[in-house]
N, C-alpha and C positions, 0 to 999 in steps of 0.2 A: 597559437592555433587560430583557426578563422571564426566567424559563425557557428561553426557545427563542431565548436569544439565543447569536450564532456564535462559536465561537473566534476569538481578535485577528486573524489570520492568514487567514482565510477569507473569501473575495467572496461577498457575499449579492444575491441576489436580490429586489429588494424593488418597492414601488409601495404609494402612499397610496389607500387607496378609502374609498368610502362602504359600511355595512351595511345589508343589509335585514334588517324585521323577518320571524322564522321563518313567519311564515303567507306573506309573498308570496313567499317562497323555497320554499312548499310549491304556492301558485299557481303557481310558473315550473316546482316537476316536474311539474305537472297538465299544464301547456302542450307540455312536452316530448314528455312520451309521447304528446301528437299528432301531433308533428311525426319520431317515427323512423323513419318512411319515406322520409324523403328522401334519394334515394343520395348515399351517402358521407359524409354526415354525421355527423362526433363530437361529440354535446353533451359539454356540460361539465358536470359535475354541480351540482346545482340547491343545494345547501350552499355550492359557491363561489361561486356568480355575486354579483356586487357591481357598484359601480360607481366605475370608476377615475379618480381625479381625478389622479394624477398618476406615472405610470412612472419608474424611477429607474435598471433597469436592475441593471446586477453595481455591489457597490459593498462598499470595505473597510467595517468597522463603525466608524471615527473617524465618516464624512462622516454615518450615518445617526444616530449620538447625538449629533451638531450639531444637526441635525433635529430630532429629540423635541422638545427646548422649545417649536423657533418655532410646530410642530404644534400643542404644547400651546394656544398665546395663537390659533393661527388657528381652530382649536376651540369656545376659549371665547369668543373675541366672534362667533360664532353658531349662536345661538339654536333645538333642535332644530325642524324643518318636515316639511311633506309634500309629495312627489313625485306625479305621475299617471304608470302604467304602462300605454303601448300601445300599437301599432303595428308590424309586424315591418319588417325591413328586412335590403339586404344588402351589405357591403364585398367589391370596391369594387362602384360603381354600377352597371358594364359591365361582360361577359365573364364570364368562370368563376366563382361565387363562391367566399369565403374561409372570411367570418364574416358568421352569421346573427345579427343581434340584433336586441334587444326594446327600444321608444322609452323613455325615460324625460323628462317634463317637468319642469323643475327652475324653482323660484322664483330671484329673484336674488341674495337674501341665498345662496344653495348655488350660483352662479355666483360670488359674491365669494368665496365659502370657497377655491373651488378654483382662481382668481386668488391667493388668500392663499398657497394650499399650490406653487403654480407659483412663487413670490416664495423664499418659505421653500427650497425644494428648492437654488434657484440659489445665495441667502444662507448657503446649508451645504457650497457646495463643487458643486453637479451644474450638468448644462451645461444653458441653455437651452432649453427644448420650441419644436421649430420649429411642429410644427402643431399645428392649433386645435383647441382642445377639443371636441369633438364627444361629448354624454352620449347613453350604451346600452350596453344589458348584454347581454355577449356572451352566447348561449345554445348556440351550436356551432362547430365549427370544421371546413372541407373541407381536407385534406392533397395530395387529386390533384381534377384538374381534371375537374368533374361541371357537367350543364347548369344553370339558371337553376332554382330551385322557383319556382313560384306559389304566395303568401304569402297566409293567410287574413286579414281583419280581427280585431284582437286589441284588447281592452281589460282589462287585470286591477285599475283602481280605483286608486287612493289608498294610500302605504306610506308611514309613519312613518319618517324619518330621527333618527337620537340621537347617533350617533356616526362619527367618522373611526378611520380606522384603520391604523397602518404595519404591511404584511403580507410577510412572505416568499415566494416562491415558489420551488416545486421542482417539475422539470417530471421526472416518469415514465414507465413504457410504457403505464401506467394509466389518466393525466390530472395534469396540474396538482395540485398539492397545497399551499394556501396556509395558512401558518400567521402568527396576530396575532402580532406583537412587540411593539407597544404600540397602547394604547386612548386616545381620548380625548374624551372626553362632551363632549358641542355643548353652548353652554353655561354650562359646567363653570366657573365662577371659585373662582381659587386662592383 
């Protein structure tokens, strides 16, 4: 692990995601400060939003440097690609919502990655993901129960994908605060 890796004894909080590049992270705060009108709505800050290919939950740090390697090989057999970003949406479908997110369209080769990373995760020790991947970046989160918004039509373009990413999270009074543990370039042959 890097820097900001945890004492042996400590359960970390982790999840594999994809990064965006800095300008569509700078288009999702453009998008946001449209949408802070919406009661009760906490974005999430536009530095974190990613997209999660794989949640891992609290976990000692043996099961997640089993991980790193396989990461490493599901990384480099692909190739980095581009995403299309658009369309808002909201968890769940019905009733109060949760989480507002942003559509992301994914090529297949970044469907297989995160097949790759779902394989890897269970190959290092974590339990099976029951449900289905469904790709989108979360962009808020409702804590108490607020009506339905009316969602505009969104289209923010085309983002560069390069790399995967094992990320920590620590959740504060502030927001989420994800820190990388390790990187690893789409790609990348050893």
């Amino acid at each position: 692990m890097t820097d900001a890796a945890p004492q042996r004894d400590e359960r970390i909080r982790a999840f594999v995601a994809l990064e965006l590049e800095a300008r569509t992270r700078e288009a999702i705060g453009v998008l946001q400060a449209r949408l802070r009108g919406a009661k009760g709505l906490r974005l999430v800050r536009p530095e974190g939003v990613h997209l999660t290919l794989r949640f891992l939950g609290g976990s000692a740090p043996a099961p997640l440097e089993a991980l790193a390697p396989r990461l490493a090989s599901a990384a480099a057999a692909c190739p980095p690609f581009e995403a299309r970003l658009g369309g808002l949406g909201l968890f769940p479908e019905r009733g109060a919502p949760r989480v507002l997110w942003l559509g992301i369209e994914l090529p297949p080769r970044a469907l297989e990655l995160q097949r790759a990373c779902e394989l890897a995760a269970r190959a290092s020790g974590f339990e099976r993901e029951d449900r289905a991947f469904a790709p989108h970046l979360t962009l808020g989160r409702w804590r108490e129960r607020a009506p339905r918004p009316s969602l505009e039509p969104v289209e923010l373009g085309a983002t560069r994908i390069e790399s995967l990413v094992l990320f920590r999270s620590e959740t504060r009074p502030d927001g989420a605060v994800y820190t990388p543990l390790r990187l690893f370039p789409l790609g990348a042959r050893g």
